[in-house]
Steps between C-alpha positions, in 0.01 A plus 500: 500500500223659702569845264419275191166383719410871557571597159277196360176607746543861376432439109114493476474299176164431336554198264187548254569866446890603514688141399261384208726500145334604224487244242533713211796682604850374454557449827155303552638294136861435727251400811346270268800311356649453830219334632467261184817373605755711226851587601584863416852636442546899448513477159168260410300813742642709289431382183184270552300784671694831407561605829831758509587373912441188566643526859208780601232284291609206763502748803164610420345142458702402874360814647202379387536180744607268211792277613746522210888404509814553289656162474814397303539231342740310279841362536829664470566771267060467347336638802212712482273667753160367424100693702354237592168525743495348838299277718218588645511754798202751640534770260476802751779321697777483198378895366517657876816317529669659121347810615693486864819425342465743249429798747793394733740698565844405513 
């Protein structure tokens, strides 16, 4: 736990500059969905915005300090795996935190 801490207090993160989404990209048009309330599977990312990888469009908006989760949902044999966005959480926290876990190593 305290090497998570000490990884958290090294990322120097300035929230106006680094984190902000463009709006007019396709990852600032995901952003924006998300936080209208729209569930996301793979497929609607990639057809609805054109975006080849869905899974590094998501990394990039969680990196960005946006909390966003793969759910499934469904019942037996019609599940699906739904992005969905997240409550709200101190941005710098959740994108220093997806950062740490992304640099750990194993």
């Amino acid at each position: 736990m305290y090497k998570l801490l000490e990884r958290l207090t090294t990322f120097k993160l300035d929230i106006r500059s680094k984190s902000k989404m463009r709006t007019n990209s396709k990852q600032g048009a995901i952003l924006e969905a998300l936080q209208s309330g729209e569930r996301l599977t793979s497929a609607d990312i990639k057809s609805k915005f054109n975006v080849s990888n869905p899974g590094a469009a998501i990394q990039a908006i969680k990196f960005a300090g946006y909390p966003v989760f793969l759910n499934t949902v469904g019942k037996k044999g019609a599940k699906v795996k739904v992005y969905t966005m997240g409550t709200k959480a101190p941005r710098e926290v959740i994108a220093a935190g997806y950062r740490a876990l992304a640099t750990r190593t194993a």
